[in-house]
C-alpha positions in Angstrom: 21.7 13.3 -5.5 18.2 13.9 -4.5 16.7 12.8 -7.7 18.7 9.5 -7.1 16.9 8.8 -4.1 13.9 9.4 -5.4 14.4 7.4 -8.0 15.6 4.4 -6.1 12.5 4.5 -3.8 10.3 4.6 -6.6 11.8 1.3 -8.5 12.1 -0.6 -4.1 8.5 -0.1 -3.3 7.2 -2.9 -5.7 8.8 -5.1 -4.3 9.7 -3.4 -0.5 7.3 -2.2 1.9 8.9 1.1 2.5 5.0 2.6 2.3 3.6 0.7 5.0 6.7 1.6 7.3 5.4 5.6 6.6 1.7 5.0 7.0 0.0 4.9 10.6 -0.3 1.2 11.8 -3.7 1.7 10.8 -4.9 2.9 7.2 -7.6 3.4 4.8 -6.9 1.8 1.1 -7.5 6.0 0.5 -4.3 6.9 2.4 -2.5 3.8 0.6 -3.3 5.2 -2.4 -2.3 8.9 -1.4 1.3 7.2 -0.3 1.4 5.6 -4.2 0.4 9.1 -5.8 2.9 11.0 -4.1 5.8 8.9 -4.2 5.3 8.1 -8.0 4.4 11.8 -9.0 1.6 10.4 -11.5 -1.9 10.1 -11.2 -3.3 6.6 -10.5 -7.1 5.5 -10.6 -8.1 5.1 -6.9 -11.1 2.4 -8.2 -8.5 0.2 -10.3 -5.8 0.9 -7.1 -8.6 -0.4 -5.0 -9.4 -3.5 -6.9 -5.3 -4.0 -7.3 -4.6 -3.7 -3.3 -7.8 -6.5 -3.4 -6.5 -9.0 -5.8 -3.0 -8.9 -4.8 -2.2 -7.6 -1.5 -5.4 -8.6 0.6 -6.0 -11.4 -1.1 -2.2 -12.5 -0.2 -2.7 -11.8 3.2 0.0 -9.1 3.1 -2.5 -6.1 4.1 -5.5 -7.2 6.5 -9.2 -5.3 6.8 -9.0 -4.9 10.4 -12.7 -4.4 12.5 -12.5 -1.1 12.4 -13.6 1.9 10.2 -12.3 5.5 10.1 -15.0 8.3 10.7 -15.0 11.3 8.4 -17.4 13.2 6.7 -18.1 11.0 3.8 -19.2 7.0 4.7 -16.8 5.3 6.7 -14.1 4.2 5.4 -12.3 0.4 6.6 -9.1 0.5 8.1 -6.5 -2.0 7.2 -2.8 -3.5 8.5 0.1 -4.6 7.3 1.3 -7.5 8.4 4.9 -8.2 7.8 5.0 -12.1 8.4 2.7 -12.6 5.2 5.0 -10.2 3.4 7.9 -12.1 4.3 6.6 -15.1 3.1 4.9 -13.2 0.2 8.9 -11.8 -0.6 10.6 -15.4 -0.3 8.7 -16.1 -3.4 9.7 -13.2 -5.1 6.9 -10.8 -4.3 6.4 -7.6 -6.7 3.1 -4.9 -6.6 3.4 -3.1 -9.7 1.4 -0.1 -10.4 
């Protein structure tokens, strides 16, 4: 039964944003990716990730680079949102992120 739920997650979060309602309000594209490489079980190239999260969910308004950064101990990294009226729309339209 387990394995079904999995399962069914995986295939509902191209086109659901179950991840974003399991991230902090704020994220890096990092943590995004994490969320993706857990839930999949694969491996997926955080560069082509990055550019993919650009093209389709930025660019769509869907997630937005907020003015703020995350400290660490590597460069800082830029926080993002989601924002769930631009998803919504996005959806309407028959909105899928495929990775």
């Amino acid at each position: 039964m387990l394995e079904l739920a999995v399962e069914r997650v995986r295939g509902k979060v191209r086109y659901s944003p179950i991840g974003f309602n399991l991230l902090p309000e704020r994220f890096t594209i990092g943590q995004l990716h994490r969320f993706y490489v857990a839930l999949l079980g694969r491996e997926i190239d955080p560069a082509n990730f990055a550019k993919k999260v650009d093209r389709e969910l930025v660019r769509a308004g869907i997630v937005v680079k907020t003015d703020q950064v995350q400290k660490g101990q590597h460069r800082p990294a830029p926080l993002y949102r989601f924002d769930k009226r631009a998803y919504d729309k996005a959806a309407r339209g028959g909105f899928n992120f495929e990775i």
